[in-house]
C-alpha positions as CSV (number, residue, x, y, z in Angstrom):
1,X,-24.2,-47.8,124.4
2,X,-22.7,-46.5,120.7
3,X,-23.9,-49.7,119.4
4,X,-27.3,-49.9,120.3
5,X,-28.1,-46.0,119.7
6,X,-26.8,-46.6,116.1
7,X,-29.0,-49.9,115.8
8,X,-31.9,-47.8,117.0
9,X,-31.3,-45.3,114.3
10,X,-31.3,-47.9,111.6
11,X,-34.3,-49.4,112.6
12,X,-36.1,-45.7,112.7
13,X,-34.5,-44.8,108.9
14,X,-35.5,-48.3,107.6
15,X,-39.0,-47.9,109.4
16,X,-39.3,-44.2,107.5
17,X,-38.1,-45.8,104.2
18,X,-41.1,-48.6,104.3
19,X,-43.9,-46.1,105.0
20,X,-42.7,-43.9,101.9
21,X,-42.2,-47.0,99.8
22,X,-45.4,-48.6,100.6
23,X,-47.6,-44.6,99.8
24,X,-45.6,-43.7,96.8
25,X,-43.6,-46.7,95.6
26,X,-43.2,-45.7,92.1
27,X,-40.8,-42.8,93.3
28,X,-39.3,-44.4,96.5
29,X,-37.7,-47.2,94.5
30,X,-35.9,-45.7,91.6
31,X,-34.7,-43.5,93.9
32,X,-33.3,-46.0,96.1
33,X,-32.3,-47.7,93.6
34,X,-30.4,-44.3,92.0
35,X,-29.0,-43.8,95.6
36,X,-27.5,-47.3,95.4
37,X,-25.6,-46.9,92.0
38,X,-24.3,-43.3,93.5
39,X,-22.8,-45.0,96.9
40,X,-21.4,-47.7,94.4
41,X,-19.5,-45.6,92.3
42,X,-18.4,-43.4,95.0
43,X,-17.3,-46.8,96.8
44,X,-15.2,-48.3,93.2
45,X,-13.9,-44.6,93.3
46,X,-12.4,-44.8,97.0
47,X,-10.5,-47.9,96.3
48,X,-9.0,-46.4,92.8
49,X,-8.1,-43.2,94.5
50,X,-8.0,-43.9,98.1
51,X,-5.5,-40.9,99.1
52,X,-7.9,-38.4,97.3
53,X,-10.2,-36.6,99.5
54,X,-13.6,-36.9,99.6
55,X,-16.7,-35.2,97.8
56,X,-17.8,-33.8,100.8
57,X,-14.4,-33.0,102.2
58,X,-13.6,-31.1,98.3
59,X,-17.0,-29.3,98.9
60,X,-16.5,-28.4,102.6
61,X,-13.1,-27.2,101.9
62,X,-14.4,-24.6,98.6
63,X,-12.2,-26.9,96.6
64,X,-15.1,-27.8,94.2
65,X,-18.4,-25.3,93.7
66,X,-21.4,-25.7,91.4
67,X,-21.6,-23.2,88.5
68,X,-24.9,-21.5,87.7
69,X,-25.6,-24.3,84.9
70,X,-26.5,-26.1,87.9
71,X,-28.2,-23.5,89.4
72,X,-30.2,-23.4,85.7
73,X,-31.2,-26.6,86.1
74,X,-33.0,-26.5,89.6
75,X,-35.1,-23.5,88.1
76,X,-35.9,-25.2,85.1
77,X,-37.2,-28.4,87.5
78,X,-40.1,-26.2,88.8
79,X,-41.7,-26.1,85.2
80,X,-43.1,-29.3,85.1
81,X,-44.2,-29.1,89.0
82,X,-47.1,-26.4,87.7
83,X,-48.3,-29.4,85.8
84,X,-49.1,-31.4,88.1
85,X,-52.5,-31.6,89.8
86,X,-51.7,-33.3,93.0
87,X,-49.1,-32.0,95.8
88,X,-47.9,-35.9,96.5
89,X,-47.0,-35.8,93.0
90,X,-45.0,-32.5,92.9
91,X,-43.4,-33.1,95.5
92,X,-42.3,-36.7,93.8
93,X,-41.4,-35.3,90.8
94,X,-39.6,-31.9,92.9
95,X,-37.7,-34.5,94.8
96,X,-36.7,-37.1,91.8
97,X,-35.3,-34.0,89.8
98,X,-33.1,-32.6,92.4
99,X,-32.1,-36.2,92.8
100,X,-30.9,-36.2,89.3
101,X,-29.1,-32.9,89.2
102,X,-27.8,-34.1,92.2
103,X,-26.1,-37.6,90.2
104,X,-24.9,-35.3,88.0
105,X,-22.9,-33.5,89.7
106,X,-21.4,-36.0,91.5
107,X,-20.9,-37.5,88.3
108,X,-19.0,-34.6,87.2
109,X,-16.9,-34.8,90.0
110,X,-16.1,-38.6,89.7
111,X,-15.3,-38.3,85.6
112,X,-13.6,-35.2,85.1
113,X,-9.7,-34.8,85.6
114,X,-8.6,-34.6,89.1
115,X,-6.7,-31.3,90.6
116,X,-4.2,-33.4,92.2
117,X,-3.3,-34.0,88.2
118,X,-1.7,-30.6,88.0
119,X,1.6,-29.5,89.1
120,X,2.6,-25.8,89.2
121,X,6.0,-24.2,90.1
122,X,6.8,-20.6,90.4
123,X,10.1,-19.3,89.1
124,X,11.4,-16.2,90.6
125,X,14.3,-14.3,91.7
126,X,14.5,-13.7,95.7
127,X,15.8,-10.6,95.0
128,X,13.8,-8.2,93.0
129,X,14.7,-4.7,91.9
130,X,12.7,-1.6,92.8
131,X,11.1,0.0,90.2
132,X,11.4,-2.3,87.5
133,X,9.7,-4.6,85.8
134,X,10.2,-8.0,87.4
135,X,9.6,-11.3,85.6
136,X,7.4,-14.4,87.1
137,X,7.1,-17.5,85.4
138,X,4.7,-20.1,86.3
139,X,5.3,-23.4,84.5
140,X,1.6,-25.7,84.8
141,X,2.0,-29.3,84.1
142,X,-1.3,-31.5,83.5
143,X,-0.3,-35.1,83.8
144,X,-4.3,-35.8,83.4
145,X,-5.9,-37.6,80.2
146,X,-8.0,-34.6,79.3
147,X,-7.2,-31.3,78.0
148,X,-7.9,-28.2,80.5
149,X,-9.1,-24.6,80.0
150,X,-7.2,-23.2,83.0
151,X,-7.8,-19.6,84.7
152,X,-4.4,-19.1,87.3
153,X,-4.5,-16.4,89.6
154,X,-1.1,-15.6,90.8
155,X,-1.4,-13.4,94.0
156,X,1.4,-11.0,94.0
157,X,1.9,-8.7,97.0
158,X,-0.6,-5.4,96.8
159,X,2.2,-3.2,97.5
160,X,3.3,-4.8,93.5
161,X,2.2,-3.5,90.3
162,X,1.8,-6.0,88.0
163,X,0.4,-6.1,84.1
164,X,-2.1,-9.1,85.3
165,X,-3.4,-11.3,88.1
166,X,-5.5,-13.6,86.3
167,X,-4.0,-16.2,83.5
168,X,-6.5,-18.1,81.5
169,X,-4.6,-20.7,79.3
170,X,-5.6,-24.1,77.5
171,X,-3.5,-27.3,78.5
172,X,-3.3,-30.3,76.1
173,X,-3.2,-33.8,78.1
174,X,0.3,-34.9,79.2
175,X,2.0,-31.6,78.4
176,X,3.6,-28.4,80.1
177,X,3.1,-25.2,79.5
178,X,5.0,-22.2,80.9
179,X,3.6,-18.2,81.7
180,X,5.1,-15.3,82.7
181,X,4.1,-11.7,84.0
182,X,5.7,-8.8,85.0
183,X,5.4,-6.8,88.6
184,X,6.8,-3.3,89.6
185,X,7.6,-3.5,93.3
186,X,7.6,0.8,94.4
187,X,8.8,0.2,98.0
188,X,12.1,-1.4,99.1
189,X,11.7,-4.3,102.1
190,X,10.6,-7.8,102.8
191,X,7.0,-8.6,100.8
192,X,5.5,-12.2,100.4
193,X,3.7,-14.2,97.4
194,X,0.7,-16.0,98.0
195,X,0.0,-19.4,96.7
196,X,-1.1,-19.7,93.4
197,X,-4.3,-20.6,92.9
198,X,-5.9,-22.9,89.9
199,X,-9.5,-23.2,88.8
200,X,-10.9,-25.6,85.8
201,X,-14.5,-26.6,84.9
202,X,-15.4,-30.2,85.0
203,X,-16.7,-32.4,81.9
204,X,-19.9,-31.7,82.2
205,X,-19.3,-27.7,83.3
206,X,-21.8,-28.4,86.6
207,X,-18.8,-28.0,89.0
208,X,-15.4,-25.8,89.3
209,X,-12.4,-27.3,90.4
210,X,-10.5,-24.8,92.5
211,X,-6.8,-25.6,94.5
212,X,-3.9,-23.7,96.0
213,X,-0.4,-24.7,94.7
214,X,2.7,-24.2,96.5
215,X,3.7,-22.3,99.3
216,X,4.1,-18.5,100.3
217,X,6.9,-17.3,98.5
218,X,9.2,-14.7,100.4
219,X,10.9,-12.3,98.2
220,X,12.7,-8.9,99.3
221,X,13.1,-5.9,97.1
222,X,16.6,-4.2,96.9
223,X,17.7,-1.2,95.4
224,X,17.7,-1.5,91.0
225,X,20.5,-4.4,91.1
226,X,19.4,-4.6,87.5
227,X,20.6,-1.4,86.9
228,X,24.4,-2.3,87.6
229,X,24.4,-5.1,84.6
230,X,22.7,-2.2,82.2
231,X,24.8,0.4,82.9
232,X,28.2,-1.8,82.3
233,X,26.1,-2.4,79.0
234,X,25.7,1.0,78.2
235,X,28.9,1.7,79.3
236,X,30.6,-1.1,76.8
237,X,28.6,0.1,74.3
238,X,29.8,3.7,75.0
239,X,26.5,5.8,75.1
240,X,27.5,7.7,78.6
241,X,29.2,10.2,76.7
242,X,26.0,12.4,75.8
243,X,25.5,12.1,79.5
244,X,28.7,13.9,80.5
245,X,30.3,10.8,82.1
246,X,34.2,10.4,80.8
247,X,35.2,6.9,81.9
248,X,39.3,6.9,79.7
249,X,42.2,7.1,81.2
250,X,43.6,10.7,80.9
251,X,47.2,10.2,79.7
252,X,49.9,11.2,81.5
253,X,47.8,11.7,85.1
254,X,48.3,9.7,88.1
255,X,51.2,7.9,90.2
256,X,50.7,4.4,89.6
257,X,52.8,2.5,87.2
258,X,50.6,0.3,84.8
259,X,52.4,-0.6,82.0
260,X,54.9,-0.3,78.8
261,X,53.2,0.5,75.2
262,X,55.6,1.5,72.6
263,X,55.9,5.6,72.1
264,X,53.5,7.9,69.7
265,X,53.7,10.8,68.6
266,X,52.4,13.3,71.3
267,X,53.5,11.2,74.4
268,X,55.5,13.7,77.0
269,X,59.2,12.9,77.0
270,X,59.9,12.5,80.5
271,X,57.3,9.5,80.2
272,X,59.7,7.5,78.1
273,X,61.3,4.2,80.1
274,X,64.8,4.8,78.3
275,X,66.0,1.1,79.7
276,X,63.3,-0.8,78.3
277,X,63.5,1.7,75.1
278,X,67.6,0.5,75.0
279,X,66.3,-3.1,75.3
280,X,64.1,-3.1,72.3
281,X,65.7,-0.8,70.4
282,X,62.6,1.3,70.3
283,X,60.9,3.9,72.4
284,X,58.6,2.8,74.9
285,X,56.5,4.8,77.3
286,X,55.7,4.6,81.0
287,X,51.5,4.3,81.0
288,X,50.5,5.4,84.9
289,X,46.9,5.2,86.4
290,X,44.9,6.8,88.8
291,X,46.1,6.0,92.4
292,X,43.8,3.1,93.9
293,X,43.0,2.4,97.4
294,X,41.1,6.1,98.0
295,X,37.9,6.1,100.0
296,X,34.1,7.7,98.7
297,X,31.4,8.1,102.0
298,X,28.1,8.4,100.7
299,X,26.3,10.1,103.0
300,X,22.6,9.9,102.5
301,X,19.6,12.2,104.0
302,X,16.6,10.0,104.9
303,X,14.8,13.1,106.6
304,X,10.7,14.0,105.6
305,X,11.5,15.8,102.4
306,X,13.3,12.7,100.8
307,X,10.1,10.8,101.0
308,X,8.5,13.1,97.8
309,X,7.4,11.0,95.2
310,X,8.8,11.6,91.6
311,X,8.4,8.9,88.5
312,X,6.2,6.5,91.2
313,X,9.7,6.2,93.4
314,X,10.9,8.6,96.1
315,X,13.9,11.1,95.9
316,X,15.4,8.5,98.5
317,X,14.9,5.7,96.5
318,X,16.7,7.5,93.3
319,X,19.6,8.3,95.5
320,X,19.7,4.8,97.0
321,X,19.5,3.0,93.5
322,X,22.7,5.8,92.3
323,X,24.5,5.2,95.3
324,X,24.4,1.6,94.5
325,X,25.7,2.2,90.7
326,X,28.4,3.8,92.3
327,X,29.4,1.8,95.4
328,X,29.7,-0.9,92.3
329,X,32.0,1.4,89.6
330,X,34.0,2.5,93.3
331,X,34.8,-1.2,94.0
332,X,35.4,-2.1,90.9
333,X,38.1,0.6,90.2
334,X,39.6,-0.4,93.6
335,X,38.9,1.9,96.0
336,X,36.8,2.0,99.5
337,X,33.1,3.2,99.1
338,X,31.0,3.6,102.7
339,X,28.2,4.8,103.8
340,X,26.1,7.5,106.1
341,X,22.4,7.6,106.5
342,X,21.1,10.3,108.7
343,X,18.1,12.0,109.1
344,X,17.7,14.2,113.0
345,X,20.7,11.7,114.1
346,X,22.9,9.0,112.1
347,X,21.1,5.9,111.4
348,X,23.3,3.8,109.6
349,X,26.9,3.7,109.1
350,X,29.3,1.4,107.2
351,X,33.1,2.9,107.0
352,X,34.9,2.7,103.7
353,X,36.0,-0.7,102.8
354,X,36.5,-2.9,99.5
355,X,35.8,-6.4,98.5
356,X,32.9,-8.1,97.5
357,X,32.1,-9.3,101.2
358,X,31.8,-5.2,101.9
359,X,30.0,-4.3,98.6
360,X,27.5,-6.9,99.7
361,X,27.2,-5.2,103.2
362,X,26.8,-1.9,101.3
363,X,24.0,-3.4,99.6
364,X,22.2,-5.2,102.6
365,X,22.6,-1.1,104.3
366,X,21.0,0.6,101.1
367,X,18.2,-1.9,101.4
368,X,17.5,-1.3,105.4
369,X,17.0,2.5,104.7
370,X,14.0,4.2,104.7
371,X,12.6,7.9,104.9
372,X,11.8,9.3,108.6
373,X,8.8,12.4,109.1
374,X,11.6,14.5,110.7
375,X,13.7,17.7,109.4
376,X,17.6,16.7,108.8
377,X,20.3,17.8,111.3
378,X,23.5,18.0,108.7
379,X,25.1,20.0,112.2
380,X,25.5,17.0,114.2
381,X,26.2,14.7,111.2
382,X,28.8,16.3,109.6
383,X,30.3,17.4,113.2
384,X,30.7,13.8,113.6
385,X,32.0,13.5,110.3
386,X,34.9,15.7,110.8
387,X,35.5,14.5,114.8
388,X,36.1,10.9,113.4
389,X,39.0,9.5,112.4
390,X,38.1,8.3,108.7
391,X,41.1,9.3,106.4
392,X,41.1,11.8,103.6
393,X,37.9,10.9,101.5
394,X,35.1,12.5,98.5
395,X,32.1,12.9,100.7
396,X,29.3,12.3,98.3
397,X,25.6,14.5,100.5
398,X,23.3,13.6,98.6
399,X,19.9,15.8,100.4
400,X,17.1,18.3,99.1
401,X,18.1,21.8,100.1
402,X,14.4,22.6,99.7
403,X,13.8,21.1,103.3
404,X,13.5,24.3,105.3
405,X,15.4,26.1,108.0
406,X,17.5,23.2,108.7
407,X,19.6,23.3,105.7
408,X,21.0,26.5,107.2
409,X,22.5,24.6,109.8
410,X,24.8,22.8,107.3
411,X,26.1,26.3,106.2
412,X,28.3,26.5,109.4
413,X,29.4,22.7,109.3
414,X,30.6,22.0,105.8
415,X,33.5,24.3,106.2
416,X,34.8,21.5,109.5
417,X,34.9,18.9,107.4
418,X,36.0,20.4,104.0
419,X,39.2,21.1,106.1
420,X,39.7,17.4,106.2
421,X,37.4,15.8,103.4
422,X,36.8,16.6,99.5
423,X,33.0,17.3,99.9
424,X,30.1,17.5,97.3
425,X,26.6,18.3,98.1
426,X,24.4,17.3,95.4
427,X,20.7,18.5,96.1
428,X,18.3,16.1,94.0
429,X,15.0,18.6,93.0
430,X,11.5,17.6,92.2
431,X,11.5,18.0,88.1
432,X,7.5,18.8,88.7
433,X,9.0,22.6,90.6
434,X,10.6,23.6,87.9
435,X,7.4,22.8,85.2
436,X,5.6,24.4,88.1
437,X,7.6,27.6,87.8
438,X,8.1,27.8,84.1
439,X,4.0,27.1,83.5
440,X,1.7,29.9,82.4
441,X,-0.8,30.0,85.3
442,X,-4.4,29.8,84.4
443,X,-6.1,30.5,87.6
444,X,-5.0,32.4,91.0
445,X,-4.3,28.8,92.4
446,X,-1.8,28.6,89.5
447,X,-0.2,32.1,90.5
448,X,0.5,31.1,94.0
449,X,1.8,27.2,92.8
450,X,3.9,29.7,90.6
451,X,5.2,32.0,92.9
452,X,6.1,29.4,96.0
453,X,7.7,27.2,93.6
454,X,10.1,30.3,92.1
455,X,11.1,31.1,95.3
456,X,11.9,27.7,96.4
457,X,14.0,27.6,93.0
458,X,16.0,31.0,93.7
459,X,16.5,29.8,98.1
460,X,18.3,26.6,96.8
461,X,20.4,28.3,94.1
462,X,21.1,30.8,96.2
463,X,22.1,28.0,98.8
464,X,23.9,26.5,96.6
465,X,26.5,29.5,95.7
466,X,27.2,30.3,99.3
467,X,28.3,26.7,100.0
468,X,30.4,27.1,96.5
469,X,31.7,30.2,97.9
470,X,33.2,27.9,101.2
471,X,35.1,25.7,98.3
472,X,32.7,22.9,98.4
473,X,31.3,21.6,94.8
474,X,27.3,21.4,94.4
475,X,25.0,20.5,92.1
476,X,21.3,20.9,91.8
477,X,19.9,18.3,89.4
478,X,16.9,15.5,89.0
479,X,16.4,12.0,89.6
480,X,17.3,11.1,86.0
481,X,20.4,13.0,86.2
482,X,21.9,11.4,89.3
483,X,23.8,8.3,88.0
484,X,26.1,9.6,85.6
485,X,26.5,12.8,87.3
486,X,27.7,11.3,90.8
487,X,29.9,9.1,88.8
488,X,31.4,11.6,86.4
489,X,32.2,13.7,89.7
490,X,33.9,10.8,91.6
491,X,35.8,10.2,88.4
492,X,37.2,13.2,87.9
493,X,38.3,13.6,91.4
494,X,40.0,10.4,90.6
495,X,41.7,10.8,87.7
496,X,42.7,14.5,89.2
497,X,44.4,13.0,92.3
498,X,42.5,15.6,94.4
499,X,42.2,12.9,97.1
């Protein structure tokens, strides 16, 4: 049945094709015979490429489009139609043109380079650091016989900021040729890379050339892991002191035997080892270090008033990327750091451990927080706190005592666990309330910013020297100021032996 209905059909096109031939053969048969050398080079083009996809398939898809040169072209074809007296004859001449444009397209198609004849590989790390400047590289191979004018559009998650999308780049034959951008991811989580996507013009510039390269990339975006290797920088290069952060050891403090230097002038007496001294005829000294093995809890409030934005980052993600800085400086001087996130209840706990496996644990926790719309109940937490059984440690509360009513709750529970724990409460403050309260207002809008702002300013200090009052430390002090700040604190508890 197939058979014969396709038999019929030839007959009716080859019936058609006689009657047009025989009233208008001088445009039936160049045509024909244009038609002819278009299915022949499409045919010698199948059996050099036969794993490429076809012209139609490449069109279908959007892999190849016309550009408005071709679009040029048809416009310009209805010129000559106004020329000509008869409608057989424009329609002839209408329908020989199109032909034409149509050959060379498919012409530009068959001669210029093919997209299979690029290769493009994305370099990037899996782990990208929150408000920083990440780099991508995208290396673009053409293994064609023709130099390309590329244009590479690299889609990057929207949640991203990134210097560029778009790429435009020129590509000798046979070479490689590497690019690379920059993106700012501003949220911490799981985020994923699109394909990359290539365009080129063809020979003739009648058609672009468009394919996706690659595969969706997943990346997730930590706390600033950068941060750790620029720190240890600055802290080799010894630029923390302006910041207040002492990192020596303090002679003479701590219980822990380290090791024999020979005496100088100024070293206490009863530090002197007098056998070793006998033994090498000289005196030598007892050096001692800060006790290892003590535990930091970082306890972290993920409640509504975290979730303010300052420097495109929120006060949460400030005190996740310091807590990070110093889980690292805590593990690498020995001792236990953990963790508390809380908002209205405890969300995430991690008790004080040591090791690389737990300092990656530490980080995989800091990455899983995030801000909750609730008010923070420091009652319950720190209740649970002191009802634990965690041994002696520096409690690190890092929260914004600008959060309302609830931070009077934590006036009746620090005193429980300052009993049993060396507690700090370091309230992290907008930098943008105190330009608010030192501006000059220019309008009654103004006063009122001025006046809510001040008060804020005094409730928190004022906050803040009751809970000094109890014996707890506190300090009030910005996003910028929280690494060195939590780190000179925990290392002056240390090299105290308060713990």
């Amino acid at each position: 049945m197939e058979n014969s209905r396709a038999q019929v059909s030839e007959r009716l096109i080859l019936i058609i094709g006689c009657i047009f031939a025989a009233a208008i053969p001088f445009v039936v048969v160049p045509l024909a015979l244009l038609v002819a050398l278009i299915a022949y080079l499409l045919k010698r083009w199948r059996i050099i490429q036969p794993d490429a996809p076809t012209i139609g398939d490449m069109f279908y898809r959007g892999q190849v489009v016309v550009t408005t040169r071709v679009v040029l072209l048809l416009l310009f074809g209805t010129l000559p139609l106004m020329l000509v007296k008869t409608h057989a004859g424009a329609l002839s001449l209408w329908f020989a043109y199109n032909v034409i444009v149509l050959f060379l397209v498919v012409l530009d198609v068959i001669i210029s380079p093919r997209p299979e004849n690029l290769v493009i590989e994305r370099r990037m790390p899996r782990k990208l650091s929150i408000g920083r400047d990440n780099h991508i590289e995208i290396t673009i191979t053409n293994s064609s016989h023709r130099p390309l004018s590329l244009e590479l559009i690299d889609e990057f998650p929207e949640e991203f900021s990134g210097d560029r999308k778009n790429i435009t780049l020129e590509l000798a034959q046979r070479t490689s040729r590497s690019c690379r951008y920059a993106v700012k991811p501003l949220r911490r989580g799981c985020y994923f890379f699109n394909r990359t996507v290539v365009r080129f013009r063809g020979l003739l510039e009648l058609v672009v050339f468009q394919q996706e390269y690659g595969e969706a990339c997943r990346v997730e975006v930590y706390p600033d892991i950068a941060a750790i290797s620029r720190f240890e920088l600055r802290m080799k290069r010894g630029q923390m002191a302006e910041a207040g952060l002492v990192t020596e050891r303090r002679r003479g403090c701590g219980s822990d035997f380290e090791s024999l230097r020979e005496y100088v002038k100024g070293d206490e007496f009863r530090r002197i080892d007098w056998k070793a001294s006998a033994r090498k005829n000289k005196l030598i000294t007892r050096e001692f270090q800060s006790e290892v093995n003590q535990s930091v809890l970082v306890v972290l409030d993920c409640s509504r008033s975290m979730g303010a934005v300052v420097d495109h980052l929120t006060l949460l993600d400030h005190a996740v990327n310091s807590a990070l800085i110093l889980g690292y400086q805590v593990m690498k001087k020995g001792d236990r750091i953990g963790l508390l996130a809380f908002s209205d209840r405890p969300h995430i706990f991690l008790p004080p451990g040591r090791g690389k496996a737990h300092f990656y644990s530490f980080t995989r926790h800091l990455y899983a927080i995030a801000a909750n719309r609730v008010e923070p109940d420091y009652e319950t937490v720190l209740r649970a706190i002191s009802a634990s059984r965690l041994r002696r440690s520096l409690l690190m509360v890092i929260t914004d005592l600008t959060s309302g009513e609830a931070v009077n709750k934590m006036l009746a529970a620090v005193p429980m666990v300052s009993r049993k724990h060396l507690t700090a409460v370091i309230s992290v403050l907008d930098p943008k309330l105190q330009e608010i309260a030192n501006a000059v207002p220019e309008n009654v809008d103004a006063v009122y910013d001025k006046v809510v702002a001040r008060s804020m300013i005094e409730r928190v200090a004022g906050l803040s020297r009751h809970i000094e009052k109890i014996g707890v430390a506190t300090m009030l002090i910005t996003p910028r100021q929280l690494n060195s700040k939590l780190l000179s604190h925990y290392l002056q508890v240390k090299m105290r032996s308060q713990l």
